[in-house]
C-alpha positions, 0 to 999 in steps of 0.5 A, a space after each residue: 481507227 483500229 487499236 494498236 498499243 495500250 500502255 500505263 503512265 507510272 510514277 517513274 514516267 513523269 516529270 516534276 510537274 507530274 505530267 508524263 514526259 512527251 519524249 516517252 509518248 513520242 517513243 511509244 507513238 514511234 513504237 505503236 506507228 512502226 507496228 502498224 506500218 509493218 501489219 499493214 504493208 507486210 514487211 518488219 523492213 520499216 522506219 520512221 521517215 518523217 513525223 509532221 505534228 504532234 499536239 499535246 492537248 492533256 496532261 497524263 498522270 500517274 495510273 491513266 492509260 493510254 491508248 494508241 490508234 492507228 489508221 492507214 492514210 495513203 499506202 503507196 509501193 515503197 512508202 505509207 502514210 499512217 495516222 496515230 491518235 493517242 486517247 488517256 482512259 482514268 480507270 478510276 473516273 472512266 
């Protein structure tokens, strides 16, 4: 998986119970998916046709970091197909 994006939970990114807002992953899971198609298919022409399952499994707080992956599944003449993965790194626990 090649990295594509690296951003960082603030405070003013997170809900009441302290955890990042998902609506904001999706956003840059959106963000990080369209500048991986445009790379490998050569085009800026691209959009967001359909998103299948995004699975929460851990919480991100305030200072984690999270890195976007990206790995091309299927690509076709006129779609593609694209895997993300969305990795939290604590600079302070490693």
């Amino acid at each position: 998986m090649e990295l594509v994006s690296t951003h960082v939970c603030k405070t003013k990114d997170v809900g009441f119970h302290g955890n990042l807002f998902g609506g904001l992953m999706l956003s840059w899971l959106d963000e990080a998916g369209a500048a991986f198609a445009c790379q490998i298919c050569d085009t800026p022409r691209m959009v967001t046709k359909c998103i299948s399952e995004v699975v929460f499994d851990k919480p991100v707080r305030p200072g984690h970091l999270i890195k976007i992956y990206a790995n091309p599944v299927n690509v076709g003449n006129t779609s593609c197909t694209i895997r993300l993965e969305a990795r939290r790194h604590s600079v302070y626990n490693g």
